[in-house]
ROFI-577748 format. One record per residue (C-alpha): residue in three letters; x, y, z. Coordinates in nm, 4 decimals. Each point is the difference from the previous one (the first is absolute). Layout:
<pts>
+------+----------+----------+----------+
: type :       px :       py :       pz :
+------+----------+----------+----------+
:  ala :        X :        Y :        Z :
...
+------+----------+----------+----------+
</pts>
This chain:
<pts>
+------+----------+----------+----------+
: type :       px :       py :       pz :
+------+----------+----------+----------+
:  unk :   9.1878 :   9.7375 :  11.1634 :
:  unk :   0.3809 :  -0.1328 :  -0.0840 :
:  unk :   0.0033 :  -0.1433 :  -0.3181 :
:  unk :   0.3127 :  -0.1973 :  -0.1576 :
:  unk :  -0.0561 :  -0.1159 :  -0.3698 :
:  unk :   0.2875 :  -0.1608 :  -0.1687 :
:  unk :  -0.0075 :  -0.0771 :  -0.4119 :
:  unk :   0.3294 :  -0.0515 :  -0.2607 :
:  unk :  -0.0535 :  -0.3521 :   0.0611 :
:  unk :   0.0219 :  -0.2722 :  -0.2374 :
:  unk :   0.1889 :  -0.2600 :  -0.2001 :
:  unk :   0.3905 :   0.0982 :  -0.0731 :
:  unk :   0.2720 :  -0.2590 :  -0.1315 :
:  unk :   0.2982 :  -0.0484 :   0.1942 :
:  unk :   0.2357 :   0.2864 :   0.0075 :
:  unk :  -0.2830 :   0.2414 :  -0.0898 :
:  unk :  -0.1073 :   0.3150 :   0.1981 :
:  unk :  -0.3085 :   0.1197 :   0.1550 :
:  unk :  -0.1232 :   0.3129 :   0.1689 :
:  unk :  -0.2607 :  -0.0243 :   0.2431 :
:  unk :  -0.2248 :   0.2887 :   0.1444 :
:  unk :  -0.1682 :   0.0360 :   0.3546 :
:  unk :  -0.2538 :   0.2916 :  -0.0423 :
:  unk :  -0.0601 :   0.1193 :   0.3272 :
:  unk :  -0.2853 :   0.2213 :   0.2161 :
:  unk :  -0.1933 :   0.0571 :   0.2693 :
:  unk :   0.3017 :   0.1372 :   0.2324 :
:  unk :   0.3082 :   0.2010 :  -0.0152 :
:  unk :   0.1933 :  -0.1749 :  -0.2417 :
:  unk :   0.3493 :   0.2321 :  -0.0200 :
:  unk :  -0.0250 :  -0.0700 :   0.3983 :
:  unk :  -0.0092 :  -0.3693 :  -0.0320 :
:  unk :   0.2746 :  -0.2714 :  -0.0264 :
:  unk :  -0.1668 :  -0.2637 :  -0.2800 :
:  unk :   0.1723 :  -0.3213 :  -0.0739 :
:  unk :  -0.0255 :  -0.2654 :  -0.2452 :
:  unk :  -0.0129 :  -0.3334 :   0.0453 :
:  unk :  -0.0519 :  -0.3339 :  -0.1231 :
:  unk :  -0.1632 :  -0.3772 :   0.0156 :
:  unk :   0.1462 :  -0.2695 :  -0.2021 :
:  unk :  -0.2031 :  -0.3121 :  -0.0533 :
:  unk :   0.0305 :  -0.2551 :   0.3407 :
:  unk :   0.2082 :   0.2491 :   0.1539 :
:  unk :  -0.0004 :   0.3335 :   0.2807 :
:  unk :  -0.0522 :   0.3662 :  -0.0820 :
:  unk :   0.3563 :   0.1653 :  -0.0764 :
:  unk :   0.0539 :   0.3296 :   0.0572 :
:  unk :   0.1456 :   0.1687 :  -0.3265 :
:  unk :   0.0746 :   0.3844 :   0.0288 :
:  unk :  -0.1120 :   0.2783 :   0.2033 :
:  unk :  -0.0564 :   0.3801 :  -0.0734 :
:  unk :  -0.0649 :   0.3037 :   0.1455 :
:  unk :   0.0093 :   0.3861 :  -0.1149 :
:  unk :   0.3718 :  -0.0468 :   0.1564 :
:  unk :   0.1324 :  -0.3144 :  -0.0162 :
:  unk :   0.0021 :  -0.3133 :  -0.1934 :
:  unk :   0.1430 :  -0.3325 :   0.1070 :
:  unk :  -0.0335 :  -0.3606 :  -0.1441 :
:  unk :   0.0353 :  -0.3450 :   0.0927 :
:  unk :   0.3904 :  -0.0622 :   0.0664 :
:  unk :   0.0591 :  -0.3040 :  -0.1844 :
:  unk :   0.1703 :   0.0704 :  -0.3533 :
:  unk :  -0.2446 :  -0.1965 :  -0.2139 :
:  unk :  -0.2391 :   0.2522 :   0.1340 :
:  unk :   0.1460 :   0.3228 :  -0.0111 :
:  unk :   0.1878 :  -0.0321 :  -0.3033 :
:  unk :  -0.3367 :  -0.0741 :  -0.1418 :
:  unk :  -0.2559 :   0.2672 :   0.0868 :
:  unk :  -0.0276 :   0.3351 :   0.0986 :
:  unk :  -0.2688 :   0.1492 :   0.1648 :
:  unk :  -0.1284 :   0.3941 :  -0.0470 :
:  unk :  -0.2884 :   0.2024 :   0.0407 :
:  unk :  -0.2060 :   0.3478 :  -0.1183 :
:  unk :  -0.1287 :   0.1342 :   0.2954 :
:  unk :  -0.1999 :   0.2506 :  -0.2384 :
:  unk :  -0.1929 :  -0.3096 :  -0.1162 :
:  unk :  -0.0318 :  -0.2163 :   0.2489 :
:  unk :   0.1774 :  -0.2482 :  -0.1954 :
:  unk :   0.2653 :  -0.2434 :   0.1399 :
:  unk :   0.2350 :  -0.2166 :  -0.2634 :
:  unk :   0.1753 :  -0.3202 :   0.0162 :
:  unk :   0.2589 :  -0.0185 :  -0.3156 :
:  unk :   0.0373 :  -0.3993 :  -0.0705 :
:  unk :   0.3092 :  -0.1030 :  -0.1660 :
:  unk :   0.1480 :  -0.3117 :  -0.1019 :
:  unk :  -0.2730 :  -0.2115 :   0.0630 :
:  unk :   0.0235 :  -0.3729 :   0.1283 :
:  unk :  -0.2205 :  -0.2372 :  -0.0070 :
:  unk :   0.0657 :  -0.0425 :   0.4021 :
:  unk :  -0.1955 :   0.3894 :  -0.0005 :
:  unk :  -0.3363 :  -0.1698 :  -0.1343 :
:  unk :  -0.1794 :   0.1792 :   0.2894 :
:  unk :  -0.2782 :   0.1777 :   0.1164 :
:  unk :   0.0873 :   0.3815 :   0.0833 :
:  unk :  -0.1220 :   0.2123 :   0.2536 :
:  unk :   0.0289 :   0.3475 :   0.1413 :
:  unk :  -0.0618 :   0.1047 :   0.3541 :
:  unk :  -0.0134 :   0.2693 :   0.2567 :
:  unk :  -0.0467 :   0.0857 :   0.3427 :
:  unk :  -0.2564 :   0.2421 :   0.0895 :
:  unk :  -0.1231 :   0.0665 :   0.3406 :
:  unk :   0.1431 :  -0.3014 :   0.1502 :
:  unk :  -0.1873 :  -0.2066 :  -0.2703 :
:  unk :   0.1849 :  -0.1877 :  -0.3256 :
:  unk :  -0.1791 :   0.0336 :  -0.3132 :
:  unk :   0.0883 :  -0.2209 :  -0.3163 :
:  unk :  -0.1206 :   0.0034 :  -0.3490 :
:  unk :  -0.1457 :  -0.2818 :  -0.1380 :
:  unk :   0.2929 :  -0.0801 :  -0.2306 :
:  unk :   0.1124 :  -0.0436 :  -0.3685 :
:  unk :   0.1521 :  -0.3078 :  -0.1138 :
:  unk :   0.3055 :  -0.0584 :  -0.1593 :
:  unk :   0.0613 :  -0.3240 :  -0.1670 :
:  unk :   0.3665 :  -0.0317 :  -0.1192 :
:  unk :   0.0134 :  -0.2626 :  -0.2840 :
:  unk :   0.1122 :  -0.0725 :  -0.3525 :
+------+----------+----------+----------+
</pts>
């Protein structure tokens, strides 16, 4: 079956980086657009980045894209999310997600907690 599973999470201080990995299987992942996403305490899911074995685009808003870049290894199944600069306002949970068959999958998530 479609399986997401994000990790990289953790505690970084402001202005640090992260990487985070979405190890993916059960369908054809060099076929499939995967984004990333996010849920910040109290607020909505964002939509971060998105990538396919084509194209990548990210969130147009400068404090995002000057930020992170997203990238992917379609030999291991492996999608990325490069985390730069970190904020404390970026104390999130982090998701990936696809579309498969009509159906969107997520991962359960790795947290990020951005503090000093």
């Amino acid at each position: 079956q479609v399986q997401l599973v994000e990790s990289g999470g953790g505690l970084v201080q402001p202005g640090g980086s992260l990487r985070l990995s979405c190890a993916a299987s059960g369908f054809a992942f060099s076929l499939r657009l995967i984004g990333w996403y996010c849920r910040a305490p109290g607020k909505e899911r964002e939509f971060i980045a998105v990538i396919d074995s084509f194209r990548a685009d990210t969130k147009n808003e400068d404090s995002v894209k000057d930020r992170v870049s997203i990238s992917r290894d379609n030999a291991t199944k492996t999608q990325y999310l490069q985390m730069n600069s970190r904020k404390p306002e970026d104390t999130a949970l982090y998701y990936c997600s696809t579309n498969v068959g009509g159906l969107n999958y997520w991962g359960q998530g790795t947290q990020v907690p951005v503090s000093s």
